[in-house]
N, C-alpha and C positions, 0 to 999 in steps of 0.2 A: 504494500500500500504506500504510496507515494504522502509526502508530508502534506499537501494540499486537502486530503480526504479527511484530515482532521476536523474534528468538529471545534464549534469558538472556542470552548472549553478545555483545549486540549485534550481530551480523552477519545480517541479512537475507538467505534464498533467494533465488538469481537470479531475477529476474522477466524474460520476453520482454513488454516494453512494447510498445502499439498507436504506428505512426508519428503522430506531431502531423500535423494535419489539411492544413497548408500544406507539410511533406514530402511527404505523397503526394500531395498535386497537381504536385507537383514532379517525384517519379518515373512518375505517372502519361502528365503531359506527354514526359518521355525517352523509354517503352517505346513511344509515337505514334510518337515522329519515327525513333527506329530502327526500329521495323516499316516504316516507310514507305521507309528508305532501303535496306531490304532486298529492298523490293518483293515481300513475302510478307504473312503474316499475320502478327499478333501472336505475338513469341517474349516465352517466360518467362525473368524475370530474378530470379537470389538474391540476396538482399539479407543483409547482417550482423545480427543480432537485435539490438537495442538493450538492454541488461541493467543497469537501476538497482538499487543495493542502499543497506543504511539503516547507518551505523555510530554506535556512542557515541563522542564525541568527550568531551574537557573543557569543551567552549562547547558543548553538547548535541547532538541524533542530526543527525546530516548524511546528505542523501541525494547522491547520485552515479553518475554513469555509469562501466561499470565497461569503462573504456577509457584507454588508457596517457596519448594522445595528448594526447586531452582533458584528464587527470586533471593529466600534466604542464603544460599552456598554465593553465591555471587556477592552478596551484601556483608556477609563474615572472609570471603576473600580479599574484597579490597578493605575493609577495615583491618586484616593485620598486614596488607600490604602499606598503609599506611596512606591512602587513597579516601581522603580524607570528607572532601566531598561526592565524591561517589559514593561510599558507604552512607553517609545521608539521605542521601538522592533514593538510594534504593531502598532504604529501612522506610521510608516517607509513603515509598510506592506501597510494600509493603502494609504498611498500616493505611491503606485508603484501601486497598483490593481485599483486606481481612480484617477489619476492626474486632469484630469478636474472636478473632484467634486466640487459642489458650496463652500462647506464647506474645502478644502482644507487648505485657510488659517489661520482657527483655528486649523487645526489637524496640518500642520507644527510647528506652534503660539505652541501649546501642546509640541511637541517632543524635541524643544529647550530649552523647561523650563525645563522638565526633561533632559535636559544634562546639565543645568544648576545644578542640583540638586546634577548629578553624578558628577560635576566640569571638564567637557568636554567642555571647554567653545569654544573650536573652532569648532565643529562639532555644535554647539549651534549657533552661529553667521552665519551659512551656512544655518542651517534650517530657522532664523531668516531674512535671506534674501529673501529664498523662499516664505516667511507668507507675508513680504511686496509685492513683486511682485504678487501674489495671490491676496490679498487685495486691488491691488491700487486704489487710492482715497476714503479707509473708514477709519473708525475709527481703524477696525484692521488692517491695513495698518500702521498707528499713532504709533502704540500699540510696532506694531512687531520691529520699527523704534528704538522706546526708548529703549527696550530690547536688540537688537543689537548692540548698543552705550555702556549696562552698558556690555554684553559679553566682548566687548574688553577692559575695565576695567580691569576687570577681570583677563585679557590674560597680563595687561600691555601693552598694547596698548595704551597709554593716547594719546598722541597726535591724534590717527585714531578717539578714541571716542567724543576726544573734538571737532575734527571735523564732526562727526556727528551728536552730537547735534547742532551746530552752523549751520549744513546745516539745519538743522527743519526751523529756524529760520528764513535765508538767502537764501538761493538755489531756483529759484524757480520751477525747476523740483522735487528737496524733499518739495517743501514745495506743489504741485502737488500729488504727491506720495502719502501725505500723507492727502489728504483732505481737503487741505486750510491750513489758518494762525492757530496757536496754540492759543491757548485761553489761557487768562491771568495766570491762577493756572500753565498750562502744560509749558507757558513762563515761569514761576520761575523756575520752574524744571529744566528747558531745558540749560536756561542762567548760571544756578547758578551747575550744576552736567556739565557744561562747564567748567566755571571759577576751579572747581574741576579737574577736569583731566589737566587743561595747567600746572595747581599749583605744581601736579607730574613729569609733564614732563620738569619742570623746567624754563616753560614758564611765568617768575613770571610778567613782565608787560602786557602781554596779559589772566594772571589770573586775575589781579587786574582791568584789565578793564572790564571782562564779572562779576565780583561781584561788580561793580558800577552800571551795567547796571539792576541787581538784585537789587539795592538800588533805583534808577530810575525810575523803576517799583513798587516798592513799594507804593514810597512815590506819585504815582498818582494814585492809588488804593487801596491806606491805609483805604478807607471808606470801604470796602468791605470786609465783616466779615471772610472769607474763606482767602482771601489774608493777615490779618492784623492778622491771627492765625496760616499762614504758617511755617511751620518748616524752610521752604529753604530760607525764609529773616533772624532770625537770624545766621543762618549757612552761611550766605554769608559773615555776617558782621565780625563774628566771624572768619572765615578763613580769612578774607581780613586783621584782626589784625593781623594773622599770619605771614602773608608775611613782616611784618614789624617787628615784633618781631623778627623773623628768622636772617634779617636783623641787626637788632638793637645786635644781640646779638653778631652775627659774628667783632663788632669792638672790639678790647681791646683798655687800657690803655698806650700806647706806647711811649718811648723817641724816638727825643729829645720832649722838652715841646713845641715848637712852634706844631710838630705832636698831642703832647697828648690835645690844646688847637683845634685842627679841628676834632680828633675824637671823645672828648667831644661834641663839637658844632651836628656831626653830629647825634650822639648816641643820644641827647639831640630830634634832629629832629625823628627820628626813633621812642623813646619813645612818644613823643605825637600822632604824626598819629597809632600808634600802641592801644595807649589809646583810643584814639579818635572813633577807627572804635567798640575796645571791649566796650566800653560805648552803643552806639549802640543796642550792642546784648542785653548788661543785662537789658537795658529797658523794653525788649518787655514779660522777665522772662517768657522765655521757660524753661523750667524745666533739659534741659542739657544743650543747647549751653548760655543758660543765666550764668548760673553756672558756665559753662567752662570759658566761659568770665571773671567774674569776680574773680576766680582766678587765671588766666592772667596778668589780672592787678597789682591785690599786689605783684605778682612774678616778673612784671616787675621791681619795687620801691629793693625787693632782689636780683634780678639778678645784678643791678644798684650796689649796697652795695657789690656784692660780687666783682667784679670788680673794684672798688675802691679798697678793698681791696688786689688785688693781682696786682695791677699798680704796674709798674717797677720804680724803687728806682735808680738815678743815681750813678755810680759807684765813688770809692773815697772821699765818704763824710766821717768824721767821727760820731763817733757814736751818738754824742749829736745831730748834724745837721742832718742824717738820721731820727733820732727820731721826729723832728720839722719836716722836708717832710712830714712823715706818718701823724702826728698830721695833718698838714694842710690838707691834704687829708681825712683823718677821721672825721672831725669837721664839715660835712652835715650828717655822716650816721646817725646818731640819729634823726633828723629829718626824713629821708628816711625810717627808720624803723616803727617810728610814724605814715608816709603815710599808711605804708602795715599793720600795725596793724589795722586801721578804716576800712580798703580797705576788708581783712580779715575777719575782723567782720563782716561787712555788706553783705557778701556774704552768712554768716554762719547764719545768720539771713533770709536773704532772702527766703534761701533754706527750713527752717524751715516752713516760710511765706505761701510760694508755696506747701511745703507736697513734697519736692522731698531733694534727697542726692546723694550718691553715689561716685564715686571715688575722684571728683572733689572736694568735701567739703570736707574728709578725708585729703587731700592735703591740703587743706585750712586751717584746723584744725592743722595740723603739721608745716606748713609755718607759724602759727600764734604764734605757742608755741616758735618757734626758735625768730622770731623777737622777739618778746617778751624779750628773751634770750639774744639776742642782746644790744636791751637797758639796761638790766641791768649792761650788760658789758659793754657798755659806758658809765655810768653812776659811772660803778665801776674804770674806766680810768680818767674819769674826776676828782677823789676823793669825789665824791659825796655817801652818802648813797646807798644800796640798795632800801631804798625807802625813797626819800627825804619828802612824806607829812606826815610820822608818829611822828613828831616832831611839837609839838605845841608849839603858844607863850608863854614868860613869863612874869608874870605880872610886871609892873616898879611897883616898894615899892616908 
């Protein structure tokens, strides 16, 4: 059938196509050899009509055999060929020529992930709704649930996604949908890529509550080897230092001093819970977010230094008495750098420990070389040597 025969709509009339010439030599040769093993004459045999139809596609009119079997092996070929829009095209045809098929909501479950692939992520969350409604109450119901939450990720939608996991959770029509309660592994996931998306959306107390809840969970199923090896508990802990960091960073040093003693006090509070939750992660030594943590940590002990350092100086001192301000002000960073230097170390060690590196210890490594740099120049302000232990005693005569 030529492209013109198409109807407005693009959908072509079934057509009974003639068998290709080397089929019916095929079933010609069958209808032989069973006639013969019947020892009669030739019996007639039904054959299934072959039925090609013409559809409009977005990569233009595609012809097709309008056959499940087919339609599917073709649709899972080029999806792990990695035929990315073809695999759509056909999962699409598919679910217009079978809607009530059992398997429906896998072939939606399919066509979303490749538009995910193609970064169509909203034509991906439509399909991913259909895969749930298709599945309700299995596992791919579950499936298609979580994929539609990270879709709108995706799209920046935090706040819709964070709410869709938290309905997995909570809702009990999704949590229906989807087959029951989540099981503990899918709860980290669930709780903890929540606490994710409110963190975007700028929802930072209602972040910091769904990754407590992710700690909560932990620590009553820490005996269980899959929970206590999970990626998503140090990632909880790890972003939940975040939110404090982020925090802690946003104060400066500001006149008058009665201000610069409450932003102290609070900066002071910010760095410990912020410490407190990255301690946490490096524990459990994931091989990234352990890492990430702990160079967190020493950055926080520099961030701290560098902001001392750039504290605002009351106007009209002279110059001796400016100098004494700074003085007093600078006379913990040696100590502070001292922190981030072991802080440092121990990271750069660890990572070693573990068989893992990458960005995070690079950073470590360059944060280490500057403290380091630091002391000396305090050291070089206090009149002290470059390095005060190369000087040994001398002997009283």
């Amino acid at each position: 059938m030529s492209a013109q025969d198409s109807p407005p709509n693009g959908n072509a009339p079934c057509l009974h196509a003639p068998l290709p010439a080397a089929r019916a030599a095929v079933l010609v040769m069958l209808a032989v050899l069973m006639a013969a093993g019947c020892g009669g004459g030739a019996q007639p045999i039904a054959l299934k009509p072959i039925v090609f139809k013409v559809r409009t596609t977005p990569s233009g009119r595609r012809v097709y055999v309008r056959d499940f079997e087919v339609l599917r092996s073709d649709a899972v070929a080029a999806f792990k060929d990695k035929r990315w829009k073809e695999a759509v095209e056909l999962f699409d045809i598919i679910a217009s020529e079978y809607p009530d098929h059992e398997g429906m909501g896998a072939v939606r479950y399919n066509a979303g992930l490749g538009l995910m692939r193609l970064g169509r992520y909203k034509e991906a969350s439509d399909r991913f709704r259909h895969a749930a409604r298709h599945g309700a109450g299995s596992r791919d119901a579950r499936d298609a649930v979580f994929v539609l939450a990270e879709s709108l990720h995706y799209r920046k939608r935090y706040v819709q996604a964070g709410a869709v996991y938290g309905a997995m959770l909570t809702d009990p029509d999704v949590i229906r949908l989807i087959g029951g309660e989540l099981g503990v592994l899918d709860h980290l996931e669930a709780v903890t890529r929540q606490g994710l998306n409110l963190k975007l959306a700028g929802k930072i107390h209602a972040a910091d509550k769904a990754f407590r809840k992710t700690q909560r969970l932990y620590d009553r199923h820490r005996d269980l080897r899959p929970v206590a090896t999970s990626h998503w508990v140090p990632l909880a802990y790890y972003q939940r230092g975040e939110i404090y960091r982020e925090l802690f960073e946003t104060i400066r040093f500001k006149l008058p001093v009665a201000r610069m003693r409450r932003d102290l006090e609070d900066k002071a509070n910010l760095f410990l819970k912020a410490q407190s939750s990255y301690f946490r992660a490096v524990r459990l030594h994931h091989p990234k977010w352990s890492l990430a943590a702990g160079y967190r940590i020493g950055n926080l002990y520099a961030r701290l230094i560098d902001d001392i350092y750039k504290a605002e100086v009351p106007d009209g001192l002279d110059e001796l008495t400016k100098q004494a301000y700074k003085d007093e002000l600078l006379k913990h960073t040696g100590h502070l750098a001292k922190r981030a230097v072991v802080i440092f170390e121990k990271n750069i060690a660890l990572a070693s420990r573990i068989g893992a590196g990458g960005a995070w210890i690079s950073k470590s490594k360059a944060q280490l070389s500057r403290m380091k740099a630091l002391l000396r120049q305090d050291a070089r302000r206090k009149g002290q040597s470059k390095d005060p232990t190369k000087y040994k005693m001398k002997v009283v005569p």
